[in-house]
TIVO-352937 format. One record per residue (C-alpha): y, z, x; residue in one letter. Coordinates in steps of 0.1 Angstrom, whole numbers, padded with zeros to 4 digits. Each point is the difference from the previous one (the first is absolute). Layout:
<rs>
+-------+-------+-------+------+
!     Y !     Z !     X ! code !
+-------+-------+-------+------+
!     Y !     Z !     X !    a !
...
+-------+-------+-------+------+
</rs>
This chain:
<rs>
+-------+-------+-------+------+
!     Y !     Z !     X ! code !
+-------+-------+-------+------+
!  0000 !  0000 !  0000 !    x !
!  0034 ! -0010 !  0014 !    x !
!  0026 !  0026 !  0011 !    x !
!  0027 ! -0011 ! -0026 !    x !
! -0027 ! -0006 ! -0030 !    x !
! -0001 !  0034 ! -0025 !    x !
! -0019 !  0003 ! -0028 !    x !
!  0009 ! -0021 ! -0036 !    x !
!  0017 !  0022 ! -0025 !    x !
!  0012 !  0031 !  0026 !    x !
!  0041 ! -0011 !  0000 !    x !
! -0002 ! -0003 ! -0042 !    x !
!  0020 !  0020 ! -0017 !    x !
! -0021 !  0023 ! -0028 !    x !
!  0004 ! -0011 ! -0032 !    x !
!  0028 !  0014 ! -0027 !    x !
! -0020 !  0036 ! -0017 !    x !
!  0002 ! -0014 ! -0039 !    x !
!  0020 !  0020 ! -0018 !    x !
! -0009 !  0030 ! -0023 !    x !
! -0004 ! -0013 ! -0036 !    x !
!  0017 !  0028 ! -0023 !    x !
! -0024 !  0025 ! -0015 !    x !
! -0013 !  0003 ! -0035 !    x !
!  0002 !  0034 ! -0007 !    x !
!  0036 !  0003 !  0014 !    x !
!  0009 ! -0031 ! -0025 !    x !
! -0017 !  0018 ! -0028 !    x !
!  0014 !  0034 !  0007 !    x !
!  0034 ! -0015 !  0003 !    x !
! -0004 ! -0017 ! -0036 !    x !
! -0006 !  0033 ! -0018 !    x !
!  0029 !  0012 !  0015 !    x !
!  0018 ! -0025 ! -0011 !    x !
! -0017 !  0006 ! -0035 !    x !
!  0011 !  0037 !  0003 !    x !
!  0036 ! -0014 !  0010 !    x !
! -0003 ! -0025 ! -0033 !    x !
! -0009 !  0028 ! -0022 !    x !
!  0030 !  0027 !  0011 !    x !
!  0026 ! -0031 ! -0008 !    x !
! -0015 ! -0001 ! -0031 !    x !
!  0003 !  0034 ! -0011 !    x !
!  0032 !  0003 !  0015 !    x !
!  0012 ! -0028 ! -0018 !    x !
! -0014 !  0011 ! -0038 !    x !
!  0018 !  0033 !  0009 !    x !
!  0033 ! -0019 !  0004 !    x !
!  0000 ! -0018 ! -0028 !    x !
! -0011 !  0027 ! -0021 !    x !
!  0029 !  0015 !  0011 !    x !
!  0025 ! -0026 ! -0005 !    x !
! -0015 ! -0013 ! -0038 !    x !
! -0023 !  0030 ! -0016 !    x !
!  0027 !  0029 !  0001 !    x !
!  0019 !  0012 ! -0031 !    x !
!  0030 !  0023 !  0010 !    x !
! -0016 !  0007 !  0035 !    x !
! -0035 !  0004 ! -0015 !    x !
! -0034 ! -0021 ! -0003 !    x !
! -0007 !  0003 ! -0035 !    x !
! -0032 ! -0002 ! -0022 !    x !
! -0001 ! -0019 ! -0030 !    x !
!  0009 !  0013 ! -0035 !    x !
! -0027 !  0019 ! -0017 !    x !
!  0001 !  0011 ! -0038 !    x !
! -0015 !  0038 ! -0002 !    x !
! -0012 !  0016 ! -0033 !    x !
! -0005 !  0038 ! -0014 !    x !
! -0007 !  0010 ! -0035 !    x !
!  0001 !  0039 !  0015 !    x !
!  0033 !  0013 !  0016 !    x !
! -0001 ! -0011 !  0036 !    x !
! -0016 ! -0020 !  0025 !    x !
! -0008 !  0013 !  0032 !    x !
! -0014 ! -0017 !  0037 !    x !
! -0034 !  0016 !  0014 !    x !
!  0013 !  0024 !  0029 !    x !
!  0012 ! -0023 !  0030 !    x !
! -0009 !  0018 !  0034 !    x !
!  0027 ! -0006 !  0028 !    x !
! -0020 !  0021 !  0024 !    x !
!  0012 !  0009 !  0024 !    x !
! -0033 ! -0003 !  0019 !    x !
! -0011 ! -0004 !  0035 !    x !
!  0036 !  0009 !  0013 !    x !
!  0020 ! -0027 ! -0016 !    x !
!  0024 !  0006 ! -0028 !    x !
!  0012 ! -0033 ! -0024 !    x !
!  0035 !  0020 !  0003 !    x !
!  0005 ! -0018 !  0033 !    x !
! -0006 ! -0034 ! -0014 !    x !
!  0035 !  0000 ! -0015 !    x !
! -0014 ! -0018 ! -0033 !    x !
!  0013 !  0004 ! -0033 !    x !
! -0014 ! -0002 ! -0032 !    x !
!  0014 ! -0016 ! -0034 !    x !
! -0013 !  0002 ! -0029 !    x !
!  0022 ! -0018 ! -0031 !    x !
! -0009 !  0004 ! -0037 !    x !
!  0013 ! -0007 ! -0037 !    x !
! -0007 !  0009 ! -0031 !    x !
! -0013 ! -0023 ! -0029 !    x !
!  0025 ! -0008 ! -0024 !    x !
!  0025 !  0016 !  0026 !    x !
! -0009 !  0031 ! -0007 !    x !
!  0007 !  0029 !  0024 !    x !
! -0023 !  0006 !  0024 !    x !
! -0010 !  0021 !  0032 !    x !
! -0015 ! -0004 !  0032 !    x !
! -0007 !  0023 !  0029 !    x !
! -0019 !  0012 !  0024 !    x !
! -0009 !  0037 !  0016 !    x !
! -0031 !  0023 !  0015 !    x !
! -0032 ! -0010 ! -0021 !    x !
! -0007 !  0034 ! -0003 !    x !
!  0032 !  0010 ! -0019 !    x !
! -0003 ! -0032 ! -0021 !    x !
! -0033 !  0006 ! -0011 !    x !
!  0014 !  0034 ! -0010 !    x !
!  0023 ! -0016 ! -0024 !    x !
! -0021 ! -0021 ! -0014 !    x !
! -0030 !  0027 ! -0004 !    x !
! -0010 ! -0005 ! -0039 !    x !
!  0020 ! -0023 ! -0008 !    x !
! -0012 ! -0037 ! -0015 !    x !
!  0005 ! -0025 !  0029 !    x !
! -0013 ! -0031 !  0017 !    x !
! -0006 !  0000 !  0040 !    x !
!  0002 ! -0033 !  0017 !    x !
! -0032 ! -0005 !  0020 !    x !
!  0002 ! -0034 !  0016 !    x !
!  0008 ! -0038 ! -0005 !    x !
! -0030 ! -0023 ! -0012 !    x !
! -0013 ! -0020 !  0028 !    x !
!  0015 !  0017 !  0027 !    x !
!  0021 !  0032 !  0018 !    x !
!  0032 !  0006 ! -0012 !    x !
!  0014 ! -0027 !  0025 !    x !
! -0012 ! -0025 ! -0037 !    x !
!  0024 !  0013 ! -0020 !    x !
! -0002 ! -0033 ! -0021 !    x !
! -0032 !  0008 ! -0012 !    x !
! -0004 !  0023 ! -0034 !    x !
!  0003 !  0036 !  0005 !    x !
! -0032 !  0024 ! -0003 !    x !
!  0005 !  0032 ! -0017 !    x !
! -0013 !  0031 ! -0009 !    x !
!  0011 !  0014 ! -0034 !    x !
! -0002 !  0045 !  0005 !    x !
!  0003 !  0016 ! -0039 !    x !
!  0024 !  0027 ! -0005 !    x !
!  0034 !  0012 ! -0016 !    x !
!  0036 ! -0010 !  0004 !    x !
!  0024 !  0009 !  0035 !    x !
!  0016 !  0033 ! -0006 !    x !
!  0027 ! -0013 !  0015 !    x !
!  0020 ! -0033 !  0013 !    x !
! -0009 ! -0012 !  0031 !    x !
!  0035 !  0001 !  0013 !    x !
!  0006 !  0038 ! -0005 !    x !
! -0032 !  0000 !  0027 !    x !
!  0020 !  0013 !  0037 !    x !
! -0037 ! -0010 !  0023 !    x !
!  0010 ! -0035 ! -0001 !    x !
!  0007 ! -0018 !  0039 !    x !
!  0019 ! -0029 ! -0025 !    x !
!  0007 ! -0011 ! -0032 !    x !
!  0014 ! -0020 ! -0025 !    x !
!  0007 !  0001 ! -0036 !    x !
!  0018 ! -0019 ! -0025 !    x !
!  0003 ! -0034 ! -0020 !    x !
! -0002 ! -0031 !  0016 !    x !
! -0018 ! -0009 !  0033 !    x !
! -0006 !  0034 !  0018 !    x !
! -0004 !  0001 !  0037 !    x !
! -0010 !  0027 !  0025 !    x !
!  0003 !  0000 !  0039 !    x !
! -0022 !  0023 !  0019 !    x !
! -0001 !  0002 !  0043 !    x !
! -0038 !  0004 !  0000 !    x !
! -0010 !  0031 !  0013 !    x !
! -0034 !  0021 !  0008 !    x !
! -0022 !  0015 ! -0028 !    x !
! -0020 ! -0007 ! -0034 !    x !
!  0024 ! -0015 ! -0027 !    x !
!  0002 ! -0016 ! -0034 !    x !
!  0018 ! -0019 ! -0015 !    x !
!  0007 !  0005 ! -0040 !    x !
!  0014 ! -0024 ! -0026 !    x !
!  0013 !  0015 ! -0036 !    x !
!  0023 ! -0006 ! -0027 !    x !
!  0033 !  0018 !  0009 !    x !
! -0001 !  0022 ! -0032 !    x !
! -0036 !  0009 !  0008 !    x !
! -0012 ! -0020 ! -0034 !    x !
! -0034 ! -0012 ! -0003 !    x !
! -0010 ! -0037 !  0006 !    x !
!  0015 ! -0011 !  0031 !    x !
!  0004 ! -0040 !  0009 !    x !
!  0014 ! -0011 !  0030 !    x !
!  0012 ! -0028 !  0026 !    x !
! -0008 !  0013 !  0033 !    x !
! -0001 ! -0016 !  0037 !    x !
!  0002 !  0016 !  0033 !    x !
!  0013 ! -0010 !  0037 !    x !
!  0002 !  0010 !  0034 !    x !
!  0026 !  0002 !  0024 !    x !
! -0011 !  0000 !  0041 !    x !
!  0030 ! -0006 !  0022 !    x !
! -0018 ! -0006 !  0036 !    x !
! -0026 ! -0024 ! -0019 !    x !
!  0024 ! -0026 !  0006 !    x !
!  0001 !  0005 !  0040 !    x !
! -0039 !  0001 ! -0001 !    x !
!  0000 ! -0036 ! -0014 !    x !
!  0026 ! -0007 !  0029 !    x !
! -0025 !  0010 !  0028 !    x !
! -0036 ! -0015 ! -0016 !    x !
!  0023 ! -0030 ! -0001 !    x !
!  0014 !  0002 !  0040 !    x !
! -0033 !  0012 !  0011 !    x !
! -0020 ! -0024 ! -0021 !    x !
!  0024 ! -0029 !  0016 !    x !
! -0003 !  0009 !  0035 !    x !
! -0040 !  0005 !  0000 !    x !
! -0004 ! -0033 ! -0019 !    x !
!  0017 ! -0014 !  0019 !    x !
! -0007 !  0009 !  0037 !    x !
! -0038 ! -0010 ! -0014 !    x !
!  0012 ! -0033 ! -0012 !    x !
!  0012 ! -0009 !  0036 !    x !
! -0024 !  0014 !  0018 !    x !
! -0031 ! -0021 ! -0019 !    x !
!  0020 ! -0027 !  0007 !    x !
!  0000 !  0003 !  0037 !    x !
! -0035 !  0008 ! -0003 !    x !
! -0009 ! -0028 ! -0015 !    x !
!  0020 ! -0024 !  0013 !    x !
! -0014 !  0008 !  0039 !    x !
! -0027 ! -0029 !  0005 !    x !
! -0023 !  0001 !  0030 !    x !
!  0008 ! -0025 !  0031 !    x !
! -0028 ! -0026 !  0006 !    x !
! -0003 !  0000 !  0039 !    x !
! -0002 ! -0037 !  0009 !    x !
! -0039 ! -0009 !  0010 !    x !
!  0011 ! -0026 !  0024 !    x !
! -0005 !  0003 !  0032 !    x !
!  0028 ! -0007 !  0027 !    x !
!  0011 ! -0035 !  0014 !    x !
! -0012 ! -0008 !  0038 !    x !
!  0026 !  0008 !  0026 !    x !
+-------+-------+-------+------+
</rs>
């Protein structure tokens, strides 16, 4: 072998590494965050415009509901506000209205205090309690009212000469209460303002929550900024394509 000679191939350069193609599970885990992003803006979004079109005077309102008694009231079952497990609804800042008016425009009244002092009051006496809504919670206030009729004797006394009461209204016309919601077991009662037997009524109810407004505000930005950081970053993802190194071998010389 001559002195100059070397052996074929030993000068070549090594050929290009191929670059990595983009993995499937980090594509897959970026498109559920994206998904999560998508479903934030969403929400976020419902809770804007439920702010800007379903409020009445500040409040989201439930639909009209007619309510019927042929005793002398009509009360809620006891609502429990806790508190419980350290957290008390009186920090939410919510209030509560609740809006009623009397067949005919007769006067009516409408409160709501401790459901032990109510249930007091209405110890004996012939009235209906207000169990739920058919086909749902209370949150289907369109559906028809189910009731459950207690026997018993008139009220010894109008409901507005009652001091336990956290708010009321009486009077003709539409009747409207405003209660800052706070800790404990409540109920609310309906009655003619006379204490009369037979009591007919057109009642809705609303509630007011100032910050719910700033919590559509963030699940909007945040909703924005993961969608869309996931959005861009699939599209680099997929738009890398792996180099074909050239099979050709080099020219002589």
């Amino acid at each position: 072998m001559e002195a100059g000679s070397s052996t074929p191939g030993a000068h070549e350069a090594p050929a290009p590494a191929e670059p990595r193609r983009p993995g499937a599970l980090g594509t897959v885990l970026i498109a559920l965050a994206g998904l999560v992003g998508v479903l934030l803006l969403l929400v976020g979004l419902a809770l804007l415009a439920l702010h800007a079109f379903g409020r009445d005077d500040g409040f989201y309102t439930t639909d009209t509901a007619s309510l019927e008694s042929p005793g002398y009231a009509i009360v809620t079952d006891p609502i429990d506000l806790g508190p419980s497990a350290g957290f008390d609804v009186s920090d939410t800042g919510a209030t509560v209205r609740i809006a009623v008016e009397g067949a005919g425009g007769k006067p009516a009244f409408v409160g709501i205090g401790p459901a032990a002092e109510v249930a007091a009051y209405l110890r004996g006496v012939g009235h209906t309690v207000l169990d739920d809504w058919e086909g749902g919670g209370l949150d289907d206030w369109g559906g028809e009212p189910v009731y459950e009729q207690v026997a018993g004797g008139r009220l010894r006394s109008a409901p507005g000469e009652q001091g336990f009461w956290a708010a009321s209204s009486e009077g003709p016309g539409r009747q409207a209460l405003d209660w800052e919601v706070e800790a404990g077991r409540w109920a609310v009662l309906v009655a003619n303002a006379d204490a009369s037997r037979g009591v007919a009524v057109e009642a809705e109810a609303g509630l007011r929550i100032g910050w719910l407004v700033w919590v559509g505000v963030v699940f909007t930005a945040i909703g924005l900024v993961i969608s869309g950081l996931c959005a861009w970053a699939l599209y680099r993802r997929l738009r890398r394509r792996p180099a074909r190194a050239s099979a050709a071998p080099p020219g002589p010389g």
